[in-house]
GUSE-502489 format. One line per 4 residues: number of its first residue (from 1); for each residue x, y negated, z negated of C-alpha. Coordinates in steps of 0.5 Angstrom, whole numbers. Layout:
# residues N
NUM	X/Y/Z; ...
This chain:
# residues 278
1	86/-300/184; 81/-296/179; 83/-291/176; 81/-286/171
5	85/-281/166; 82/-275/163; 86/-274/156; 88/-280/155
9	88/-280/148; 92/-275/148; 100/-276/147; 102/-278/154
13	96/-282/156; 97/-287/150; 104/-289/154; 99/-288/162
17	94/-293/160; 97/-298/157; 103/-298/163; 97/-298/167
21	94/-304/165; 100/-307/165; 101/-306/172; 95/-309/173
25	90/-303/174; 83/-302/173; 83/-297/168; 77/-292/165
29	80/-288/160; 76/-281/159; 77/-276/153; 74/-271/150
33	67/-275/151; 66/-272/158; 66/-264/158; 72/-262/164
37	70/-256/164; 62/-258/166; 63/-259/174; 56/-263/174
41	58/-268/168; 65/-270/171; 62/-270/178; 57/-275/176
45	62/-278/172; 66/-279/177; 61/-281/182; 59/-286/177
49	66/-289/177; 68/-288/184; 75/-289/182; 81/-290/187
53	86/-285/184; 86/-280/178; 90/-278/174; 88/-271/170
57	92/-271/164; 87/-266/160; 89/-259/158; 89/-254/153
61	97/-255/151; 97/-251/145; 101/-245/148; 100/-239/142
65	93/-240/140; 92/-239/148; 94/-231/147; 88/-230/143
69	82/-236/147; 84/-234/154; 77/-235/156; 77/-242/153
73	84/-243/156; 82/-242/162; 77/-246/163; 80/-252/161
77	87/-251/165; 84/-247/171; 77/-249/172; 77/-256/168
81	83/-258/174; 78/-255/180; 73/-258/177; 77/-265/177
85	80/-264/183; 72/-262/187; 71/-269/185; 76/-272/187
89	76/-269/193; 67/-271/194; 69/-278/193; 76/-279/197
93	81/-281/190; 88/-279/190; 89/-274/184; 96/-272/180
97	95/-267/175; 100/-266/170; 102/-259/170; 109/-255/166
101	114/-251/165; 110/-245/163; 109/-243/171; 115/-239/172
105	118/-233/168; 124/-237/166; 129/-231/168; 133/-236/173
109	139/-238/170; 140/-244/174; 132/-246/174; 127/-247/179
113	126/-252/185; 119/-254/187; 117/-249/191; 121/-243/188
117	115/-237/188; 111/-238/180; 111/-232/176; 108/-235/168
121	109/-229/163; 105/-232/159; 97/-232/158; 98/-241/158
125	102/-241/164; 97/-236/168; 91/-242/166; 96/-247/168
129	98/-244/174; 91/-242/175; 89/-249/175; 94/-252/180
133	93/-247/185; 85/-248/185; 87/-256/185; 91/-255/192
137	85/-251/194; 79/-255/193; 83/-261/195; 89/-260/199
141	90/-268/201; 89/-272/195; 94/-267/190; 100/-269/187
145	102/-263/181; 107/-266/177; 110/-261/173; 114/-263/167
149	117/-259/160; 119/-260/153; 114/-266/152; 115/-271/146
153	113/-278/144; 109/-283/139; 102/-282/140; 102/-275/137
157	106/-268/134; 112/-267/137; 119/-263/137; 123/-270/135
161	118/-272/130; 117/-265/126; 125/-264/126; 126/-271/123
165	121/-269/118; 123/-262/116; 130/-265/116; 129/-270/110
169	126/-264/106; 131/-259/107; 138/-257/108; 138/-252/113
173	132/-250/120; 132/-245/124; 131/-247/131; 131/-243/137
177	138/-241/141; 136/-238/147; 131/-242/151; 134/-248/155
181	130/-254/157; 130/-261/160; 126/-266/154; 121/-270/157
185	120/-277/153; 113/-278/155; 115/-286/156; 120/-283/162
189	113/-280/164; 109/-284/165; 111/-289/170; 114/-283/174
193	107/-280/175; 104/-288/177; 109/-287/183; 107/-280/185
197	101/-284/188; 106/-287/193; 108/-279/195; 105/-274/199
201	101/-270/196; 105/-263/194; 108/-261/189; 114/-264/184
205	117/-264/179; 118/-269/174; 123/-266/167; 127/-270/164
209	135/-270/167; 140/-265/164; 139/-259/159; 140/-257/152
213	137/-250/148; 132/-253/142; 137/-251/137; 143/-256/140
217	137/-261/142; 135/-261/134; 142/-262/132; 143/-268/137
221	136/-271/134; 140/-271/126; 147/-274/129; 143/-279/132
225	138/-281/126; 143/-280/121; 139/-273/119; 145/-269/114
229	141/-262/116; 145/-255/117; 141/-252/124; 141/-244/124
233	141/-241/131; 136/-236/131; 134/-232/138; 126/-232/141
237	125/-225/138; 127/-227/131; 123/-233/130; 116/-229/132
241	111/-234/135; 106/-229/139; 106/-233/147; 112/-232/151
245	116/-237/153; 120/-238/159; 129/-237/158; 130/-243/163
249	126/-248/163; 129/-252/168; 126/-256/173; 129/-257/179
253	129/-264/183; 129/-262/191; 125/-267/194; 129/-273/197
257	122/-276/195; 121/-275/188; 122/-279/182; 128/-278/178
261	128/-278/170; 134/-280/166; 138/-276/162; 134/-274/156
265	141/-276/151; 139/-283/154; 131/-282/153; 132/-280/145
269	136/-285/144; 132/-290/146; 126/-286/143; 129/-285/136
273	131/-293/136; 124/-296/137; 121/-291/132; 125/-290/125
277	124/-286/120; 119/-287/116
């Protein structure tokens, strides 16, 4: 099969591509060199490669920088995704656009189901929602919404990473005590997002398994690399980052059909085992 990834220099593409190679796929590799955001670019690009499936990992990710560049968040998250999708759609290719957390309000202690009603607080999570929204409008046949959380991996800058780092040079870091998540190794992701192509299109949601706040998911990342580090509880408000974040991150699997990720214990273990510190 042919297919082609938008973002795939980017931290999750740097497990996709590969894996898909070594499934035996024909894969074409898009980054920054094709402008999403430009319809007639991606949709001469995609004319041109005729791909049998995409998978549109492209995003504007960083979270506060969007509360001051909405317009630029915008385009990238709602109308690149449109735009990826109308081309999808125009030469008949299955799509899996990776989407977040970040759709729901976080206030539902027990966490969110595929098709719980969305309600993002945030100016990141409006875009995101935005795009998958105006994906399943343009092609409502060939889309495949994977929403995962709490992403981290080798091909770039990440939670476990800058915890060890700022655990070797202090004695103590304040970590944030009340949001709850589900880590997502972006090597657990990868294949889950392959095998959507085998699902209806719709919504699902692809999140490490289990829960953990980031303060106690720091903690965990020291007792397991060996990291004498002290970590200090603090609340969202004390830590004063200028985008709100979900209380309750967890995405809950109800689909009979889904793939089903392990348990992020298992994930980080095997994360930190086969990139040791420096």
């Amino acid at each position: 099969m042919k297919v082609l990834v938008t973002g795939a220099a980017g931290m999750l593409g740097q497990d996709l591509v590969p894996l898909l190679r070594e499934r035996g796929h024909d894969v074409v590799p898009v980054d920054i060199e094709v402008d999403i955001t430009d319809p007639v670019a991606i949709g001469m690009r995609m004319a041109a490669e005729r791909p049998d499936a995409i998978f549109h990992l492209a995003a504007w990710t960083n979270v506060d920088g969007a509360e001051e560049n909405e317009d630029a968040a915008y385009a990238v998250n709602a109308d690149g995704t449109r735009n990826v999708a109308a081309a999808a759609a125009a030469i008949g290719a299955a799509v899996v656009c990776v989407s977040t957390d970040y759709v729901f309000a976080g206030t539902q202690d027990d966490g969110y189901a595929e098709d719980d009603p969305v309600g993002p607080v945030g100016v990141y999570g409006r875009t995101k929602e935005a795009g998958e929204a105006a994906a399943r409008d343009v092609h409502p046949e060939g889309v495949r919404i994977a929403r995962t959380a709490w992403l981290y991996g080798a091909g770039g800058p990440n939670f476990v990473d800058t915890m060890r780092r700022l655990g070797r040079e202090r004695d103590e870091v304040t970590v944030v005590a009340d949001q709850v998540g589900s880590p997502t190794w972006t090597r657990d992701l990868a294949p889950a997002l392959i095998d959507l192509l085998d699902r209806p299109p719709g919504i699902y949601h692809t999140a490490g398994g289990g829960r953990v706040t980031w303060a106690d998911f720091a903690r965990e990342i020291y007792a397991r690399d060996g990291i004498d580090c002290a970590v200090r509880d603090v609340t969202t408000a004390e830590f004063g980052r200028p985008a709100p974040r979900p209380a309750v991150s967890i995405l809950r699997v109800t689909k009979e059909d889904s793939p089903r990720l392990r348990d992020w214990r298992e994930a980080l273990a095997d994360y930190l085992a086969e990139n040791p510190a420096s």
